[in-house]
ZADREN-84800 format. One line per 8 residues: number of its first residue (from 1); for each residue y, x, z of N, C-alpha, C, CB. Coordinates in steps of 0.1 Angstrom, whole numbers, m for minus. Last residue first. Glycine has a CB too. Layout:
NUM = Y/X/Z/Y/X/Z/Y/X/Z/Y/X/Z  ... $
! end
This chain:
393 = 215/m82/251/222/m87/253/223/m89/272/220/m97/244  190/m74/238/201/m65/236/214/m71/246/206/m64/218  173/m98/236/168/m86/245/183/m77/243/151/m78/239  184/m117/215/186/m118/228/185/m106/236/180/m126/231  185/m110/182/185/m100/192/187/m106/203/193/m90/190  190/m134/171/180/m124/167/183/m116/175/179/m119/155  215/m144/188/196/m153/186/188/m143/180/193/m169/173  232/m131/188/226/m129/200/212/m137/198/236/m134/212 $
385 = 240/m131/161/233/m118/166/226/m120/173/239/m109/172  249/m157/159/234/m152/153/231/m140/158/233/m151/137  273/m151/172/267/m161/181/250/m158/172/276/m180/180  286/m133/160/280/m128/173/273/m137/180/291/m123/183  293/m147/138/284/m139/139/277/m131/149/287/m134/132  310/m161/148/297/m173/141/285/m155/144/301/m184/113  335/m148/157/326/m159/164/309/m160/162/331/m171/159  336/m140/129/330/m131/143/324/m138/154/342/m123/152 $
377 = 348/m160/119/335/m157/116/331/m145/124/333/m153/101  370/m165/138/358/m175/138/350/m169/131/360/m189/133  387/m142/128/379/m145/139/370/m151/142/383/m149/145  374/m123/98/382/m135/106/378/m135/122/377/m152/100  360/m103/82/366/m102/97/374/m111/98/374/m89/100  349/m113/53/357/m112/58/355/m114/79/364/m121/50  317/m97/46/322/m109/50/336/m104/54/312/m115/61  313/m70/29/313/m75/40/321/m85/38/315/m68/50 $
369 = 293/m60/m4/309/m62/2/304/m70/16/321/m73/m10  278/m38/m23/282/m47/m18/295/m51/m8/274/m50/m14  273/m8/m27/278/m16/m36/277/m33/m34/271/m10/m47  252/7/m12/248/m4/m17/256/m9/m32/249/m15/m6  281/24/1/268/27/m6/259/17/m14/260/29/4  289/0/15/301/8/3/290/13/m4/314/23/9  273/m12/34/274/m16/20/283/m10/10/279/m29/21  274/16/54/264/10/43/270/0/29/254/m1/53 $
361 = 301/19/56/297/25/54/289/21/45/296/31/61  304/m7/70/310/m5/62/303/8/56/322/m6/65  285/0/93/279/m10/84/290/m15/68/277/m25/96  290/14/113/284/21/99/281/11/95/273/31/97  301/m1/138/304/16/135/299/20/119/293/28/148  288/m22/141/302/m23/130/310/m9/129/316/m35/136  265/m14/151/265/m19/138/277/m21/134/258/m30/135  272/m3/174/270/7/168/269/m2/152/256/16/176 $
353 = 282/m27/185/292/m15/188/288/m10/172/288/m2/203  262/m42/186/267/m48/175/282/m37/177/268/m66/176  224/m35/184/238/m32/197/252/m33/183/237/m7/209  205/m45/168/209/m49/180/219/m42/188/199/m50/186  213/m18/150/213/m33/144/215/m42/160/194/m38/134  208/6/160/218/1/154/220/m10/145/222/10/149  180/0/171/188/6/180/203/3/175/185/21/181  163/m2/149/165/m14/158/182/m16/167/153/m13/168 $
345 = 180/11/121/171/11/131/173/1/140/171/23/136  185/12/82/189/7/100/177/6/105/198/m9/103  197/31/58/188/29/63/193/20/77/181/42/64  200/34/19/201/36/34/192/24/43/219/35/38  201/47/m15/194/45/m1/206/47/10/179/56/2  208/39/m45/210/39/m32/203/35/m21/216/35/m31  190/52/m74/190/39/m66/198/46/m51/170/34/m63  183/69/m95/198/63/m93/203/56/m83/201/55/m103 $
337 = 164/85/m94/163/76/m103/175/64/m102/150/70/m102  169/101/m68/171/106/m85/168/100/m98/164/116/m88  171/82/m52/179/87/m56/179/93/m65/182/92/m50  140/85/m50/146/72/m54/160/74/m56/144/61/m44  134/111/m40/131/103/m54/137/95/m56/120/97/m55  147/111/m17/155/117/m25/144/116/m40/159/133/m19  130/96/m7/144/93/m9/152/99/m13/150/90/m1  103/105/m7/107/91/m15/122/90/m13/98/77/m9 $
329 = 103/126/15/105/132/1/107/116/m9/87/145/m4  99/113/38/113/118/35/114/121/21/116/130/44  73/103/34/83/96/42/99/100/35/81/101/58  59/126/29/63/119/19/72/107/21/51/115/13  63/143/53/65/149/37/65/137/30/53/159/29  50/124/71/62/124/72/72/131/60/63/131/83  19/127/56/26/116/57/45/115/60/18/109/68  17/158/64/19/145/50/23/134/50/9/141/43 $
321 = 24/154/92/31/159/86/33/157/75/30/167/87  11/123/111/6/138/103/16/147/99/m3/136/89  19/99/109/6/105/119/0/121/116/m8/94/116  43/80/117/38/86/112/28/94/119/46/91/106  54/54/123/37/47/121/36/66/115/32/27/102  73/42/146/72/55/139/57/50/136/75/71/148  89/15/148/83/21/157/76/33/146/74/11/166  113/11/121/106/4/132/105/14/139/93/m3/130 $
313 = 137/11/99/130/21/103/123/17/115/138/32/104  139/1/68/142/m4/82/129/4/87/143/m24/85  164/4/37/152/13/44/154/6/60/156/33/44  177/m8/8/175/m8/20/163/m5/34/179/m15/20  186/3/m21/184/m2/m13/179/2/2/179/m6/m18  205/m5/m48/209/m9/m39/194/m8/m29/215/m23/m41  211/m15/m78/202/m5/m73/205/m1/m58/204/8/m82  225/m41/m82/231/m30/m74/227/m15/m75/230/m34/m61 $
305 = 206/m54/m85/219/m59/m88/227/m47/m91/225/m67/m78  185/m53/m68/181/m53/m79/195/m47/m88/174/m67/m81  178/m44/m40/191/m52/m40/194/m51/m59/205/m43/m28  153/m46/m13/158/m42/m30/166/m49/m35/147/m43/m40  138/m34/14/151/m44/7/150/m38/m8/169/m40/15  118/m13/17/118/m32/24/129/m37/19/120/m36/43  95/m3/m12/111/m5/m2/110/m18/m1/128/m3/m9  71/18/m15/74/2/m14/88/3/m6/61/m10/m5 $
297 = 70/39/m44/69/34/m28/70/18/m28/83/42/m19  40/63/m62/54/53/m64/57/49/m45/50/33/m76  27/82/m66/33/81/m77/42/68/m73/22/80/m89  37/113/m44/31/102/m48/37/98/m58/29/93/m39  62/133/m38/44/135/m34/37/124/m34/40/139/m18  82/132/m44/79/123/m39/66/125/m34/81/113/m46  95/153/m61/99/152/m49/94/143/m43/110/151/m47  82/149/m86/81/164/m81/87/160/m69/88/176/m89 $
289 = 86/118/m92/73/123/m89/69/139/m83/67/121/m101  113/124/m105/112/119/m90/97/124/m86/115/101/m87  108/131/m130/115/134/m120/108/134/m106/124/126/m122  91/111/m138/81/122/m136/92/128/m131/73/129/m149  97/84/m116/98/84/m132/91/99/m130/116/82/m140  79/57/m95/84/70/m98/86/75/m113/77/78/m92  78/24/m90/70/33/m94/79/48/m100/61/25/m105  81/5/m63/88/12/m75/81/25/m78/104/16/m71 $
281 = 73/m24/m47/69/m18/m54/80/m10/m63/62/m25/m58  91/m47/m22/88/m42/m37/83/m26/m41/103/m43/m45  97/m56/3/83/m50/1/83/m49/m16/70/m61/9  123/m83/m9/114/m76/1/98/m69/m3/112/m87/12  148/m85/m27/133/m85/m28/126/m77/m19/128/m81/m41  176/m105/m15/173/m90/m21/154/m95/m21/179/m73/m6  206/m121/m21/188/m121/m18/179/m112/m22/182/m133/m24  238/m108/m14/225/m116/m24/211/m116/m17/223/m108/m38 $
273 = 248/m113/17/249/m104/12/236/m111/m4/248/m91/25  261/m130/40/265/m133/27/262/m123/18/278/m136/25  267/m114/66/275/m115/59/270/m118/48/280/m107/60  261/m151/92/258/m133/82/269/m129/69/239/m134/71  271/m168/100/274/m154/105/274/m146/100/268/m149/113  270/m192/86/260/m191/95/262/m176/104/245/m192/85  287/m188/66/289/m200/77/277/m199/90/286/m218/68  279/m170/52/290/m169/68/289/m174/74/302/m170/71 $
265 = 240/m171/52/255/m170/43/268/m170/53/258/m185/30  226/m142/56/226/m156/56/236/m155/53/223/m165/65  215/m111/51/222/m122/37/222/m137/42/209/m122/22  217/m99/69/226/m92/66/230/m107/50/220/m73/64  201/m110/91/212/m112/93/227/m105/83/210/m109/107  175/m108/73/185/m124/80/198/m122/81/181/m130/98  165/m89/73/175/m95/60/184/m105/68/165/m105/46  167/m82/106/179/m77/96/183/m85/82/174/m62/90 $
257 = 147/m102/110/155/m98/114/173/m95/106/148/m90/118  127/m88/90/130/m103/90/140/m105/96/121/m111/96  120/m62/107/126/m68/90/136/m81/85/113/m72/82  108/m68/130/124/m65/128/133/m67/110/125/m46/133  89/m84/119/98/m91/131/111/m83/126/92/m88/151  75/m69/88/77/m72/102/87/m79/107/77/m63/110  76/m80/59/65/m74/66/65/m69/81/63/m64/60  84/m105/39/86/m94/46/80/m88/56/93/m95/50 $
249 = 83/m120/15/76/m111/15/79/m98/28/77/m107/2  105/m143/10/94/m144/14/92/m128/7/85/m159/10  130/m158/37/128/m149/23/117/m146/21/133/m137/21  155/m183/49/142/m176/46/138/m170/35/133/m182/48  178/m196/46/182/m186/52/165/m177/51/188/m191/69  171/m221/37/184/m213/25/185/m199/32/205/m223/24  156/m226/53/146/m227/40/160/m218/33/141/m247/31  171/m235/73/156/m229/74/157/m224/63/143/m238/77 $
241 = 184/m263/66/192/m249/68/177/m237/71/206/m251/84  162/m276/59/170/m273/49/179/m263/55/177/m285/42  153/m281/90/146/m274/78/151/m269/68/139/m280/73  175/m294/95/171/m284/100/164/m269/95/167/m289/107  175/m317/84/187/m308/80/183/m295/86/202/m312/86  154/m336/66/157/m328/80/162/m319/77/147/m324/88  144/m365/61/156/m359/57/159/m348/69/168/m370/55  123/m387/55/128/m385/67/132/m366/67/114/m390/79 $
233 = 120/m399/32/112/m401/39/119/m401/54/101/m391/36  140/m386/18/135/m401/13/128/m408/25/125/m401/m1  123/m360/9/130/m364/11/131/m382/8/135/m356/7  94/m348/7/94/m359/19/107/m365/17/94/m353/35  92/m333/m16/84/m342/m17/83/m356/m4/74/m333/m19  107/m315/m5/115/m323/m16/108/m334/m16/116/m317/m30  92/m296/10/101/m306/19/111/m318/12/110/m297/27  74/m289/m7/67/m299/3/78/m305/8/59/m292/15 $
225 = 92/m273/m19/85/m283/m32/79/m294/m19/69/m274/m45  96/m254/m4/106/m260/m8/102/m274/m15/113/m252/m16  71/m244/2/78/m251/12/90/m256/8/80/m243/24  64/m229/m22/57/m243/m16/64/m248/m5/42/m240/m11  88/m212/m22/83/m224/m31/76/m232/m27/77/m222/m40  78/m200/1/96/m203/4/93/m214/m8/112/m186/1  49/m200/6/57/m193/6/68/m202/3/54/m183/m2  19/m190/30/22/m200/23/38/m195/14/22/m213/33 $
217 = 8/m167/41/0/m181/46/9/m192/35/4/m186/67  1/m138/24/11/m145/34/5/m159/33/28/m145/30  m23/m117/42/m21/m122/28/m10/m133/33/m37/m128/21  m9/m91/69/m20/m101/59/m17/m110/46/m25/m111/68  m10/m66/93/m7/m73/77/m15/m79/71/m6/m65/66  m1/m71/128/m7/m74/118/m6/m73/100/m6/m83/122  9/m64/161/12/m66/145/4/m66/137/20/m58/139  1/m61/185/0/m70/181/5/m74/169/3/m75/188 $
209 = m21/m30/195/m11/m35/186/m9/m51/186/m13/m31/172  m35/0/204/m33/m12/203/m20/m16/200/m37/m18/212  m30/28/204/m47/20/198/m47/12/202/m60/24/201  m12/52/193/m15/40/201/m29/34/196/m3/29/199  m2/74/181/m6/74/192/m12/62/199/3/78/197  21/55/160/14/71/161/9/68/178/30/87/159  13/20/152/27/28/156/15/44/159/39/18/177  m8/3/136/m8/13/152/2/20/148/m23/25/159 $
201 = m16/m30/122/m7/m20/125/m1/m7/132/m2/m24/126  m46/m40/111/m39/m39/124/m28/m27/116/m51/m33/140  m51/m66/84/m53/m47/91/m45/m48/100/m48/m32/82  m68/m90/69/m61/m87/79/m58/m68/84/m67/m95/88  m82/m89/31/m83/m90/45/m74/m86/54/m92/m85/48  m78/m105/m1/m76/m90/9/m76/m93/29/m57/m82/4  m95/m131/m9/m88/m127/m6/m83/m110/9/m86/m139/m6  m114/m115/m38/m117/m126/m24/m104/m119/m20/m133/m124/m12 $
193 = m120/m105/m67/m113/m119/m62/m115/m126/m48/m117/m129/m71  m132/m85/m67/m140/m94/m68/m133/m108/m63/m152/m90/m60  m108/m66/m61/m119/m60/m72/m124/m77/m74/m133/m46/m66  m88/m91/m39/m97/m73/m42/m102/m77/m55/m114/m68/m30  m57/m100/m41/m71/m101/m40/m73/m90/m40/m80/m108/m48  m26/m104/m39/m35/m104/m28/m49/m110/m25/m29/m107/m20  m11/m103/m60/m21/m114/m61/m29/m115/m50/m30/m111/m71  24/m106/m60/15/m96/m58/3/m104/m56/18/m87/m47 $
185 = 52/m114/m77/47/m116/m62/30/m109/m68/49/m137/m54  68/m91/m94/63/m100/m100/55/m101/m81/54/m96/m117  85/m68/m102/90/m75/m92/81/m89/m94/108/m77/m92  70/m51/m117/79/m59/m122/86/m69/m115/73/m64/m132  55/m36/m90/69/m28/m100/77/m34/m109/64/m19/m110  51/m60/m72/44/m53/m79/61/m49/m87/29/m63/m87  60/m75/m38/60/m78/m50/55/m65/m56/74/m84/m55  46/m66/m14/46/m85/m17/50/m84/m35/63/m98/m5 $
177 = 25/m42/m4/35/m46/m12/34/m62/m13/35/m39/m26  5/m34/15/12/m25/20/27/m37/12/8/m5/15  m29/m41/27/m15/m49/21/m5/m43/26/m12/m64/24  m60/m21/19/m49/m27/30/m34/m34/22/m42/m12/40  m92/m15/22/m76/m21/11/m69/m29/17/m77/m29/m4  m108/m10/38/m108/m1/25/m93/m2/20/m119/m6/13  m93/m22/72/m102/m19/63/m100/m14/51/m108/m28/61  m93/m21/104/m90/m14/94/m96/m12/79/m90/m5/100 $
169 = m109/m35/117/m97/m40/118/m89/m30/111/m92/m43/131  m131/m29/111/m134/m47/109/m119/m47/109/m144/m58/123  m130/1/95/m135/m6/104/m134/m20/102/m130/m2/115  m118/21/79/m125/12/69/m134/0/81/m136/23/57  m114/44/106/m107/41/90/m123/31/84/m102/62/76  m119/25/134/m120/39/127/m114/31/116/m137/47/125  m115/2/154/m110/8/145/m106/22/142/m104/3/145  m144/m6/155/m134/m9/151/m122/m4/144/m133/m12/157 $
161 = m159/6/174/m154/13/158/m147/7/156/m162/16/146  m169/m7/193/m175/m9/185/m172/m2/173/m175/m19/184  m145/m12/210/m156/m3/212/m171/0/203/m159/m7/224  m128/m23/192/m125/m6/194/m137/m2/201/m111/m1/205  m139/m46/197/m142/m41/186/m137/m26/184/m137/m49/178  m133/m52/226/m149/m53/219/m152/m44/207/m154/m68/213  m108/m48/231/m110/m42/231/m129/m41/228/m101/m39/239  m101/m75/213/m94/m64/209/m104/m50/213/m79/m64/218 $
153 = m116/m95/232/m121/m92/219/m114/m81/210/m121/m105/212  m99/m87/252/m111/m87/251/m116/m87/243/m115/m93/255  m77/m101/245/m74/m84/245/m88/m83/250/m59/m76/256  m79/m128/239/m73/m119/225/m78/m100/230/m50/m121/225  m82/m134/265/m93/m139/257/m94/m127/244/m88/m157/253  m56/m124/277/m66/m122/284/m77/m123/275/m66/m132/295  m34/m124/250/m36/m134/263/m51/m125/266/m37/m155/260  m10/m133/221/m15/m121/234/m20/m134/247/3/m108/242 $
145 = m13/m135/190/m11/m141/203/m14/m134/212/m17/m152/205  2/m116/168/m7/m122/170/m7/m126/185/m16/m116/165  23/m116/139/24/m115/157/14/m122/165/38/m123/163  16/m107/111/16/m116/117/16/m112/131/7/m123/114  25/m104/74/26/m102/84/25/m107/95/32/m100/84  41/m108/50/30/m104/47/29/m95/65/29/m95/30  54/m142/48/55/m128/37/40/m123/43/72/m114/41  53/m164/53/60/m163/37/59/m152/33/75/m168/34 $
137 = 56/m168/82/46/m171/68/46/m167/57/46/m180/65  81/m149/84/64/m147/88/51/m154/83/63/m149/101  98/m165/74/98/m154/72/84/m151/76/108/m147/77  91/m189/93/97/m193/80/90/m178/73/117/m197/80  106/m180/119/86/m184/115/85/m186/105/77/m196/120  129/m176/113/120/m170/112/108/m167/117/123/m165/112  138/m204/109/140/m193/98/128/m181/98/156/m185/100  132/m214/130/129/m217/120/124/m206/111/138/m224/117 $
129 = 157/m199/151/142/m197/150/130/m199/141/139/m202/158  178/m206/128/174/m193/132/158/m191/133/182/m190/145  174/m237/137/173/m230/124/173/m218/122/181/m234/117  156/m248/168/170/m239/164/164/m235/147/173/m221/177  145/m282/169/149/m269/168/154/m263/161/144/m263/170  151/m308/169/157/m299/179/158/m286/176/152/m299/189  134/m312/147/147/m315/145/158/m306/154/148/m329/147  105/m303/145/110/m313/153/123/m306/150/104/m316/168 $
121 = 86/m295/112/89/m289/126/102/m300/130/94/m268/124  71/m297/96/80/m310/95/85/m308/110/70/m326/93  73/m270/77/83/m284/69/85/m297/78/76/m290/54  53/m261/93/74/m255/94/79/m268/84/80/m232/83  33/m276/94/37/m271/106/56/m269/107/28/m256/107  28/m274/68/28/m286/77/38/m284/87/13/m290/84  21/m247/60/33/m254/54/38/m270/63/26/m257/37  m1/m241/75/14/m237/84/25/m249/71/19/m212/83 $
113 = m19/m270/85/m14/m259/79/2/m254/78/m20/m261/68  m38/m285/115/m25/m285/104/m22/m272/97/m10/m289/112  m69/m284/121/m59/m275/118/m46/m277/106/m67/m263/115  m99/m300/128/m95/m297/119/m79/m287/125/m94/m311/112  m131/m316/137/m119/m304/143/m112/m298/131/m128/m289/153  m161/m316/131/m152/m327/133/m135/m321/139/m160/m339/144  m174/m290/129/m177/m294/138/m168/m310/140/m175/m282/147  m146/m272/109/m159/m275/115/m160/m282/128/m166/m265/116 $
105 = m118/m270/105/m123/m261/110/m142/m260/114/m113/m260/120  m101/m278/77/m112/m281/86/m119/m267/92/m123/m291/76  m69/m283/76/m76/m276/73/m90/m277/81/m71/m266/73  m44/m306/65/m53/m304/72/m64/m293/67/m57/m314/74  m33/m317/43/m23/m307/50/m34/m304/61/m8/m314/57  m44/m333/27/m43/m318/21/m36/m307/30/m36/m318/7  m41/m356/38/m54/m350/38/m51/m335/31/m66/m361/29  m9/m361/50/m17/m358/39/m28/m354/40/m12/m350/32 $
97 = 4/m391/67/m6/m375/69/m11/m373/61/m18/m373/78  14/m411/76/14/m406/64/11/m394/65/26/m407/57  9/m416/104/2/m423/92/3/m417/81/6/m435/90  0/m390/126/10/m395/120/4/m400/106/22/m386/120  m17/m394/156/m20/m390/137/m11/m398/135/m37/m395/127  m4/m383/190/m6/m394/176/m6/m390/161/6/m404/175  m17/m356/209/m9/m367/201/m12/m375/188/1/m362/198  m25/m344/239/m30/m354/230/m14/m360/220/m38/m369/243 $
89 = m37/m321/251/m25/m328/251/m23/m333/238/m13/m320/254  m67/m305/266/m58/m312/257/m48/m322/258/m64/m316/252  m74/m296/295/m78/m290/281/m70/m294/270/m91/m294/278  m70/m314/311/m71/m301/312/m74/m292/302/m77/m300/320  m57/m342/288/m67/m334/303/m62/m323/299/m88/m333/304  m48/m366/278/m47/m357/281/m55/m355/290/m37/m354/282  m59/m393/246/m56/m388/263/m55/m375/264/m68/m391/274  m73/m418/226/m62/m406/228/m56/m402/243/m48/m411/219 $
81 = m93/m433/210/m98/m423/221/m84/m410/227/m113/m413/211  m80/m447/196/m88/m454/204/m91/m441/214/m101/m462/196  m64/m431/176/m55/m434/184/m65/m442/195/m43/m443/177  m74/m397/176/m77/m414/167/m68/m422/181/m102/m420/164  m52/m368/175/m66/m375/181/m68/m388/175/m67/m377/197  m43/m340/175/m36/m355/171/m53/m360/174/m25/m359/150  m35/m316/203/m47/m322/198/m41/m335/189/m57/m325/210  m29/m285/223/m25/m298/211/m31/m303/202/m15/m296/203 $
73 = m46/m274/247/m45/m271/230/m41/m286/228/m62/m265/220  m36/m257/278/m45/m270/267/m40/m272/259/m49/m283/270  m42/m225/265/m47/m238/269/m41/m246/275/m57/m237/276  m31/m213/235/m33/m213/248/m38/m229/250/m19/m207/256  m55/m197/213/m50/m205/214/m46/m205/229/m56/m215/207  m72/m172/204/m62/m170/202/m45/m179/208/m65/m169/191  m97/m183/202/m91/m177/217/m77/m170/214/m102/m163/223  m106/m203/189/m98/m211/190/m92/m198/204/m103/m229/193 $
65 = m133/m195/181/m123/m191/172/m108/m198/175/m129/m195/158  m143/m190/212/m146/m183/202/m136/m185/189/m161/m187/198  m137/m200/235/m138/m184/236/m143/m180/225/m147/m178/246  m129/m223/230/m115/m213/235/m120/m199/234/m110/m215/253  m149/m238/225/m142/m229/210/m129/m219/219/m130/m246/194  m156/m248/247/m164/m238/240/m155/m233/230/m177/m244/234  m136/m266/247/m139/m257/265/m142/m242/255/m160/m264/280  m136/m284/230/m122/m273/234/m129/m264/241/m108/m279/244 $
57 = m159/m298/236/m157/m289/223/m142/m279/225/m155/m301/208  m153/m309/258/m161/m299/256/m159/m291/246/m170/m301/256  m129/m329/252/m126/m316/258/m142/m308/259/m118/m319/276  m146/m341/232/m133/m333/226/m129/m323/237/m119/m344/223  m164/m354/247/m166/m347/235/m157/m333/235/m163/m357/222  m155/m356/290/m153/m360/267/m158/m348/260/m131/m362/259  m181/m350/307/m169/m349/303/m167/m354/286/m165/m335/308  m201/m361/326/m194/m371/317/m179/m364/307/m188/m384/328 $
49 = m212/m341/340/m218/m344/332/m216/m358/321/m228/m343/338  m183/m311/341/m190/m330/348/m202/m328/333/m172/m354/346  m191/m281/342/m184/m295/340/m187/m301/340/m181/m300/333  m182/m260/370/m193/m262/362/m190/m274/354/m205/m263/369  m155/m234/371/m162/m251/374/m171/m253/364/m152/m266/373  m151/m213/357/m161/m215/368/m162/m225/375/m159/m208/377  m140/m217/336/m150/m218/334/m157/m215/344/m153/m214/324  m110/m219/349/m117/m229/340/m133/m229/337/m111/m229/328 $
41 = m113/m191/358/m112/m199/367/m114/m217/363/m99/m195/373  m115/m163/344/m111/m174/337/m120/m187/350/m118/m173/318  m120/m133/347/m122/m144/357/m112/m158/353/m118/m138/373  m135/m116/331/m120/m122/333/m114/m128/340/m117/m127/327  m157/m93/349/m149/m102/339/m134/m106/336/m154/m112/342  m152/m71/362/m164/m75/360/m160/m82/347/m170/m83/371  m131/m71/380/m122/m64/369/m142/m62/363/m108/m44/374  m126/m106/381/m121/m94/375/m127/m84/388/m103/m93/371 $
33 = m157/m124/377/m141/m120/383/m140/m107/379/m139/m122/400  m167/m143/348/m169/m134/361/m154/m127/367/m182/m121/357  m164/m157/328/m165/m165/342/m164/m155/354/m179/m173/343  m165/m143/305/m154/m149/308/m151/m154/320/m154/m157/301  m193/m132/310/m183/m121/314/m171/m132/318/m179/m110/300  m208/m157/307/m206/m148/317/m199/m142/322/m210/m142/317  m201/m162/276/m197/m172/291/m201/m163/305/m208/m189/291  m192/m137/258/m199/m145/263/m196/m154/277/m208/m139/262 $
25 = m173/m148/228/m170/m141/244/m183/m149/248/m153/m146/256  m174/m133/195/m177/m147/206/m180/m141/220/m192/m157/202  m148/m131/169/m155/m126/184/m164/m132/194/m145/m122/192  m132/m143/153/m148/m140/151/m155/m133/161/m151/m132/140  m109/m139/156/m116/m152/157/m127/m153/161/m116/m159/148  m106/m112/152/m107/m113/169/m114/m130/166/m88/m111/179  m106/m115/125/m113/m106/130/m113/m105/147/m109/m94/124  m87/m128/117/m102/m136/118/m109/m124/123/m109/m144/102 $
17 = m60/m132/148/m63/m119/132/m78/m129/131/m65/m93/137  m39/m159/150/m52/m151/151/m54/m143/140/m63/m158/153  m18/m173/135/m16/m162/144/m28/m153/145/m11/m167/157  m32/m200/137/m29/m194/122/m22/m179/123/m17/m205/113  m33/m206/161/m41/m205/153/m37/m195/148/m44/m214/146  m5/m208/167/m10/m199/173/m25/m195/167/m9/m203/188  1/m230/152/4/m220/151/2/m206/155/9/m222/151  m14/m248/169/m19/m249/153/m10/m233/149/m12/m268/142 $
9 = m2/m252/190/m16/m248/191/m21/m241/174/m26/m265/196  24/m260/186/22/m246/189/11/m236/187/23/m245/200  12/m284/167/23/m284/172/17/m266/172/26/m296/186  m24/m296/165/m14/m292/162/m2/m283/168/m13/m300/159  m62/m303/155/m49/m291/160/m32/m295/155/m53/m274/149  m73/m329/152/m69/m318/147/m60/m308/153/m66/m320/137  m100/m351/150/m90/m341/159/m85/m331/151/m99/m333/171  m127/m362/130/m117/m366/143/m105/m361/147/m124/m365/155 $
1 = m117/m361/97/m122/m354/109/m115/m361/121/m119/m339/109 $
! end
């Protein structure tokens, strides 16, 4: 293919729910001034009648599967036709470019894939941050782009039903688990082998969201096996610290977060805690089934080792009283099948007062152990805090 997507552009792709991809804005509204339209001030120039291929084809796909993307979209291009405009920021097809790392989007227009994307991500950057775009591929979850184009087609489809129960953004079968009761990674198909579709996330009360659950885009094996397959090539420490600090099946920002910071290893801050199994599946024994009001849960940590686990309590998704009955009634199931529960909230994870107030506490529970209190590892560790949590700071 001529062109392909890359760098931010390509991620911000692979960000889009396909259910806003699929939206097509019409050029009217996009052009018309607010609060009529959008007033997208790019499409009220009319375009030369010389403009390039490539920036037309950008112009048009912004409002349909590329609206997730900001503008101007990172482009590797044939090296005879390579330039910037207003639309595109042109870079060089790197020669050893796997044809398998590209995804075709139609039309001569293609899309680096995320495994591309985080194995050959630029050197500068931070291994934290790595880490967790790392985590968001790999598990089952996505931050979908926000912009003018996105929250138009957001609000097309609420007006459309959307999202009622079994809508375009709510649908029959949703991705709640990454691994299955034998801790086995989870097949994320349906009945007919197609892959399970995107669902919006609404916190109680809300009717919009930028969170997402979805099938994960690639995982901590294939990205280990892609970046073995370059060594030799061009050796990136960055990535390799990335890859020892990422976990694959986790299901939001703050999740991701926390494992991070509770199992990277010291040198990095954390305390070194084992590699637990995110989003696991446990199926109730007939005990527990009288206090659980269902037959099993998904815990976001599972510390196998230990019976060990760990509850992260977000933005409230409860919507009823049953639902909150079974919220509370799974922990004293899972306790009666021996397992330790506890729990952290954003609130006592980002403010690092209140996390060294009960964080002995916690692992005594778990049956794990904290990093030694040195200085320098306080150091190291208040210096990762402040990258996963800046806003606290």
């Amino acid at each position: 293919m001529d062109a392909i997507i890359c760098d931010i552009s390509a991620w911000e792709y692979w960000r889009t729910p396909p259910a806003l991809r699929n939206v097509e804005i019409p050029v009217d509204i996009a052009r018309a001034k607010k609060p009529d339209g959008l007033g997208l001030e790019w499409l009220s120039e009319i375009p030369r009648l010389n403009i390039r291929p490539f920036d037309a084809s950008i112009r048009e796909r912004l409002l349909t599967d590329l609206k997730g993307v900001t503008k101007p979209v990172h482009i590797m291009l044939p090296e005879s036709t390579r330039y910037s405009s207003d639309f595109i920021v042109a870079h060089r097809v790197p020669r050893d470019l796997p044809s398998s790392c590209v995804v075709d989007l139609g039309n001569n227009l293609g899309v680096l894939s995320p495994s591309y994307l985080l194995v050959k991500a630029p050197r500068k950057t931070d291994p934290i941050a790595l880490a967790l775009a790392m985590f968001e591929a790999c598990g089952i979850y996505a931050v979908s782009p926000t912009n003018e184009r996105m929250a138009f087609a957001f609000d097309l489809l609420r007006r459309e039903g959307g999202l009622k129960e079994n809508g375009p953004l709510n649908p029959d079968v949703k991705i709640c688990e990454y691994y299955d009761a034998d801790g086995k990674r989870t097949s994320f198909l349906d009945s007919e082998g197609e892959q399970l579709p995107w669902s919006i996330c609404l916190p109680s009360g809300k009717m919009t969201s930028n969170l997402w659950k979805r099938p994960p885009l690639t995982s901590l094996e294939q990205l280990t096996e892609f970046s073995a397959s370059l060594q030799g090539k061009a050796s990136n420490r960055t990535v390799s610290r990335a890859l020892s600090l990422a976990l694959d099946g986790s299901a939001s920002p703050l999740e991701s977060k926390i494992a991070l910071f509770l199992t990277a290893d010291m040198r990095f801050g954390g305390e070194g805690w084992p590699k637990p199994q995110l989003n696991q599946r446990i199926n109730f024994d007939t005990a527990a089934l009288k206090l659980a009001y269902q037959g099993h849960c998904i815990v976001d940590q599972l510390y196998p080792s230990t019976m060990g686990v760990v509850e992260v309590n977000g933005e409230g998704f409860h919507s009823d009283d049953l639902t909150f009955k079974k919220e509370t009634g799974r922990t004293a199931a899972l306790e009666s099948m021996g397992y330790s529960v506890v729990s952290f909230t954003y609130d006592q994870v980002s403010d690092l007062e209140k996390y060294d107030s009960l964080i002995e506490q916690r692992a005594e529970a778990l049956g794990l152990k904290l990093a030694n209190r040195t200085a320098s590892f306080l150091d190291r560790r208040n210096a990762l805090h402040g990258k996963l949590f800046p806003a606290s700071k």
